[in-house]
C-alpha positions in Angstrom: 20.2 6.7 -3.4 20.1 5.1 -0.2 16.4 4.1 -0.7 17.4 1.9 -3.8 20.3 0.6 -2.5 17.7 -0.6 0.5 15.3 -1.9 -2.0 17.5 -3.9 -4.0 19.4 -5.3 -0.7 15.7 -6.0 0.3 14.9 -8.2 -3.1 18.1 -9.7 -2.5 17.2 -11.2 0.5 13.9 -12.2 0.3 14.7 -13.9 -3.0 17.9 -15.8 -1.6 15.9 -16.6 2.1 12.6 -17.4 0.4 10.1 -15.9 3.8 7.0 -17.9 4.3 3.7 -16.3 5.8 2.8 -18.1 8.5 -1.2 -19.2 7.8 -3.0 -16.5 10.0 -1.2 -13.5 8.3 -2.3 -14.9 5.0 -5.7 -12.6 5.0 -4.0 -9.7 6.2 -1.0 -9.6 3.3 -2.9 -8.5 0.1 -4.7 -5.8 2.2 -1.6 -4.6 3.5 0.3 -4.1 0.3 -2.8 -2.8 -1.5 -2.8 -0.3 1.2 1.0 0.8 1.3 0.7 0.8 -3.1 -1.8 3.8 -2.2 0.7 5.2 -0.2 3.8 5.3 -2.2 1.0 6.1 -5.2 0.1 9.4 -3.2 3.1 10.0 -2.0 4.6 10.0 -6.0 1.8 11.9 -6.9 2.5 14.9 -3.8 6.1 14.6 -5.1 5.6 15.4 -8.5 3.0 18.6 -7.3 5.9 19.6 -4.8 4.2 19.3 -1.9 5.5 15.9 -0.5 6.6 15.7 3.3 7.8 12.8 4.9 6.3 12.8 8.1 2.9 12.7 6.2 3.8 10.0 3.8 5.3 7.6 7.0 2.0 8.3 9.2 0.1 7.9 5.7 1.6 4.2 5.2 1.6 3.3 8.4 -2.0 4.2 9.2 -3.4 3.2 5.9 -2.0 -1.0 6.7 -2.9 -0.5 9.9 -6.6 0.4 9.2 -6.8 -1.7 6.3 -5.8 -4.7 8.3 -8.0 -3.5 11.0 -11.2 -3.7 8.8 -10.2 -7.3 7.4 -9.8 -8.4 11.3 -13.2 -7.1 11.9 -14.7 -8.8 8.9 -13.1 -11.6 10.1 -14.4 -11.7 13.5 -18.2 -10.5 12.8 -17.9 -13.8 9.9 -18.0 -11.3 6.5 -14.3 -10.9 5.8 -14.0 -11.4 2.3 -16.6 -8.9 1.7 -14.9 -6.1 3.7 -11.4 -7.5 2.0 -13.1 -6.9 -1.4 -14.7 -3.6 -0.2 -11.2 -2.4 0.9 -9.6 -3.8 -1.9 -12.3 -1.6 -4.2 -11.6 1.7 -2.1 -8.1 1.6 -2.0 -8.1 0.5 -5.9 -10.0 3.7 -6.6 -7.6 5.9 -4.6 -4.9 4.4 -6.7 -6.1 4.8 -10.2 -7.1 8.3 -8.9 -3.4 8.5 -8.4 -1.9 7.2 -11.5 -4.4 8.9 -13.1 -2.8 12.4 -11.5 0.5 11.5 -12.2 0.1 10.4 -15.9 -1.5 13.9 -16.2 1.4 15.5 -14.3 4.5 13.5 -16.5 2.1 13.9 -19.9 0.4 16.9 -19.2 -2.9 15.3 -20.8 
């Protein structure tokens, strides 16, 4: 319960305070919440198979952003970052759909 009352409190105020990204986070932004999607995504899907633990899902988001956004700042600095961007976008997309895919079997049993 807490969690929802913390996500809608969280909608809340970034509708009402309208946050800007400052210019050089811009890159980093689409990676990060591509990677913390996979995240919650495998965290739903350990949830619904009963074995879910929290420590594992916080390190899980937390390193999965933080790796991401690593391999976007490399790309960056060795002058290919929109290929690594696209290439992490692709990997992470996979793991996703892999996801869903699980948990649509899981809820539907098909």
């Amino acid at each position: 319960m807490y969690a929802v009352l913390a996500l809608i409190a969280g909608i809340a105020l970034g509708l009402f305070t309208g946050p800007t990204v400052p210019d050089w986070l811009a890159p980093y932004l689409p990676i990060a919440v591509v990677a913390a999607l996979d995240a919650v995504f495998g965290g739903l899907r350990a949830k619904l198979s009963d074995i879910f633990d929290a420590k594992v899902f916080v390190v899980s988001f937390v390193a999965n952003v933080v790796v991401a956004a690593f391999i976007v700042f490399l790309g960056d600095q060795l002058g290919v970052g929109s290929q690594l961007s696209t290439a992490v976008v692709v990997v992470l997309g996979i793991r996703i759909f892999g996801n869903a895919a699980a948990i649509r079997r899981h809820i539907f049993k098909a």
